[in-house]
N, C-alpha and C positions, 0 to 999 in steps of 0.2 A: 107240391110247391107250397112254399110259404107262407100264403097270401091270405088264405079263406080270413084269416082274425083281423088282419090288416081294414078289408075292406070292412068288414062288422061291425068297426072298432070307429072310421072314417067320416065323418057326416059333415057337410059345409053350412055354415051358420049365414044368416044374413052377411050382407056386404054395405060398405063404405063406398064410395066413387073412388078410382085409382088418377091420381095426379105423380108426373115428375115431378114436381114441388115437392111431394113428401117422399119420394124417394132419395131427393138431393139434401135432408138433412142426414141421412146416415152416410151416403156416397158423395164425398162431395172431390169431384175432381181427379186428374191424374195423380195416379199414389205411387208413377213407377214398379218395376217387375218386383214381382214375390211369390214364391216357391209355390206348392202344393197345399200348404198348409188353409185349413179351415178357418173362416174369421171364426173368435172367440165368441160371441155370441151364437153361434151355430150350437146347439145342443151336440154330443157326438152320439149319445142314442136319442133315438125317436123313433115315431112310427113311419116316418115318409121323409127319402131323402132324393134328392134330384138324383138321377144316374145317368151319367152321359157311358157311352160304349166306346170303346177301341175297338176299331177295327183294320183292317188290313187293307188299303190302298192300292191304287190302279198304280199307282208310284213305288209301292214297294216301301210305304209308310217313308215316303219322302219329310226332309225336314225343312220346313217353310219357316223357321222363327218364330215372332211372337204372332200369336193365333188372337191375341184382342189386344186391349191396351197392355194388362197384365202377366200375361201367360204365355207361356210359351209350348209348344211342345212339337214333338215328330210323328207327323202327321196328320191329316184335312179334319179327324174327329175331333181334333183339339180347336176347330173355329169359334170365335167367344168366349173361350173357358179363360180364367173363369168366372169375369165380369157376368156372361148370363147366367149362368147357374146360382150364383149368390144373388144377384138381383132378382128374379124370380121365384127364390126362397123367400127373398126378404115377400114378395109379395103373397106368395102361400099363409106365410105367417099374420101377416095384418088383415087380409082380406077373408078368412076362413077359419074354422075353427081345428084344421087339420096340425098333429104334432108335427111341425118339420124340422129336420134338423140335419146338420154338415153338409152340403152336397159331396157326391163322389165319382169318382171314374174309373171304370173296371174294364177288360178284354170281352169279348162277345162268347170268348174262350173258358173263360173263368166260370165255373159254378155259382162263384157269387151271385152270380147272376139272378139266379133264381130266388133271391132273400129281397127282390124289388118287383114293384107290382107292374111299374110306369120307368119306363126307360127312353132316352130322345138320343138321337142320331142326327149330327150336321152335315153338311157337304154328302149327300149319299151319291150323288152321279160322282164319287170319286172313288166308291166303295170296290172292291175285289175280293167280296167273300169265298175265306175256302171251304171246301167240304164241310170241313168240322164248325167253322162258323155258322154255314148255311143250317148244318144239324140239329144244331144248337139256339139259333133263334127260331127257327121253326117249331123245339119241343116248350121253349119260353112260353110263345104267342098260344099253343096250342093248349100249356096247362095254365090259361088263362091270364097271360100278361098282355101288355099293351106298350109300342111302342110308335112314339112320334119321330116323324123324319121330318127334314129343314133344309133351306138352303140350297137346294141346287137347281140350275136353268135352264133354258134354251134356249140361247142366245151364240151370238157368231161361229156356226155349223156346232158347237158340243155336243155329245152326245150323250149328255150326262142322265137324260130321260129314257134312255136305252139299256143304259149302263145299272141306272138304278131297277128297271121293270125287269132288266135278263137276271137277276139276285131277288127278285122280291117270287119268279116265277119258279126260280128254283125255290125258294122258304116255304112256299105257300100254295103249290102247284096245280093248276086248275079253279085258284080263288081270285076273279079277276079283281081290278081298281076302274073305283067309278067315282065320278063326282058323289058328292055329300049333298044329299036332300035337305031341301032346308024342313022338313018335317024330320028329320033325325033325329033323333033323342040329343044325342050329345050336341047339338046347336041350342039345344033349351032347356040341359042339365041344371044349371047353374043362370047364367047368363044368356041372355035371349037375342042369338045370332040372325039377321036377318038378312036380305038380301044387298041393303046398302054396304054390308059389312062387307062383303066378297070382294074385297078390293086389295089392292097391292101395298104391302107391307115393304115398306124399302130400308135397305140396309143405312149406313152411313153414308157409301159412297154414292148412294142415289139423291142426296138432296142436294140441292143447286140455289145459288142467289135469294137470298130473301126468305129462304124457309121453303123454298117452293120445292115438288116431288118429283126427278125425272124418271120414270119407268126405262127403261132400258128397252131400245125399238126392238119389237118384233117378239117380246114376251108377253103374256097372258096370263096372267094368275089365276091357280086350280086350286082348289080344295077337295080334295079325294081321299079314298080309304078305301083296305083292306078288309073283310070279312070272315070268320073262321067259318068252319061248317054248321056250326050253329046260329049263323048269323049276327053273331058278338061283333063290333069293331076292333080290332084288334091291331093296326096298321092305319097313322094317319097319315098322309102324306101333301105337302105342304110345298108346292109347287110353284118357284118364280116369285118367291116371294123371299122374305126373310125377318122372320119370326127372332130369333136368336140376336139381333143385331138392337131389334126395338128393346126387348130386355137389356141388352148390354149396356146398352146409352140411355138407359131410362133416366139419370142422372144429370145427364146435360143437358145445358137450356138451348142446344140449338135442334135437338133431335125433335119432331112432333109431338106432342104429348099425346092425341088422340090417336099416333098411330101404335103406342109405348099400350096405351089402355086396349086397343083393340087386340094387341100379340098376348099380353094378359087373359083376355077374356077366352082366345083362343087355346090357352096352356091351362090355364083352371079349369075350363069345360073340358077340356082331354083325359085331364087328371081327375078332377069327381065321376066320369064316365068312366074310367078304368077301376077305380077303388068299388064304384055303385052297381054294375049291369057283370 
């Protein structure tokens, strides 16, 4: 696999404090649909580029429309694209000393696969991995990649916490998922995660009048991970929350900012833990 130079190569410099304020001078506002194409400021080679996965859905890669403000595409792996992915480039880039450049989106199917260290997956309670899928992120995670999952619940009977663990038990088979100690390494890679942090990250559709946060009754927000047999994290899994939605609206002034800085600290500490251990 690709990687050994990647990580060598990767080192995070001191950091600035993250504000949606300085997010909204480069993003500013609805810009209406626009294709696949990379902003021009994206480098197209670098050392580290976002990679989001396709995969095959409980739907049969059902086609839901547009997947953020911008983007469209067919199927649940396209949620936020690709408002999050550029927006949390742009913050790779200002808060780190890591090369980033173009975000991308590849099949779980695709070889490419292997030429990215750090991969993220949204909606996974919607996932229906096949064989060859299951194959194939299992030989990723094993020759040392790292993949973040996002977005999905346990709310009104879903079964999206079933859905995603019968697929993570096939990848990774007898490697259970446990909450994340707060003495983990990857909570104090970079940023120093604590226990006030362990709270609910909410999408758009959870804030209500005034700025204020509605959790959705009867979810509980987990922060978990997957282990390989050497004890590497390799699998984060990012439960009843919604990570991807805080980068997507980092730009807006009615999204939180502290909650825009917290999904940050959680995707840089992912990312320096996959590049570093």
């Amino acid at each position: 696999m690709r990687m050994g130079g990647i990580r060598a190569a990767l080192v995070a410099a001191g950091l600035l404090g993250l504000t949606a304020a300085a997010f909204s001078q480069r993003f500013g506002g609805f810009r209406g649909f626009t294709s696949d194409a990379a902003e021009s400021e994206f480098p197209a080679n670098a050392e580290f580029h976002f990679l989001r996965v396709e995969y095959n859905d409980a739907g049969g890669n059902r086609g839901f429309g547009f997947g953020s403000r911008r983007g469209r595409a067919s199927g649940w792996w396209g949620q936020d694209w690709p408002d999050a992915d550029e927006h949390f480039t742009k913050g790779v880039q200002r808060l780190t000393r890591i090369d980033a450049g173009n975000p991308q989106h590849v099949s779980l199917k695709d070889e490419k696969l292997f030429d990215y260290p750090w991969i993220y997956a949204t909606q996974t309670g919607y996932w229906e991995l096949s064989d060859q899928e299951t194959s194939q992120l299992r030989e990723f995670l094993l020759r040392g990649g790292f993949i973040m999952t996002d977005d999905f619940w346990d709310q009104n009977g879903s079964q999206e916490w079933e859905v995603f663990t019968e697929a993570m038990n096939r990848v990774l088979p007898g490697q259970p998922i446990t909450d994340i100690g707060l003495d983990d390494s990857v909570m104090h890679v970079l940023y120093d995660i604590q226990q006030k942090d362990l709270m609910f990250i909410p999408g758009s559709r959870h804030l209500c009048g005034g700025g204020r946060v509605c959790q959705p009754p009867g979810t509980k927000s987990a922060w978990r991970a997957m282990y390989d047999p050497k004890n590497r994290m390799v699998v984060s899994v990012n439960f009843d929350t919604d990570i991807g939605d805080a980068w997507e609206f980092a730009d807006v002034p009615y999204y939180p900012e502290g909650m825009t800085t917290l999904a940050y600290h959680y995707g840089i500490n992912y990312l320096i833990y996959s590049i570093t251990h």
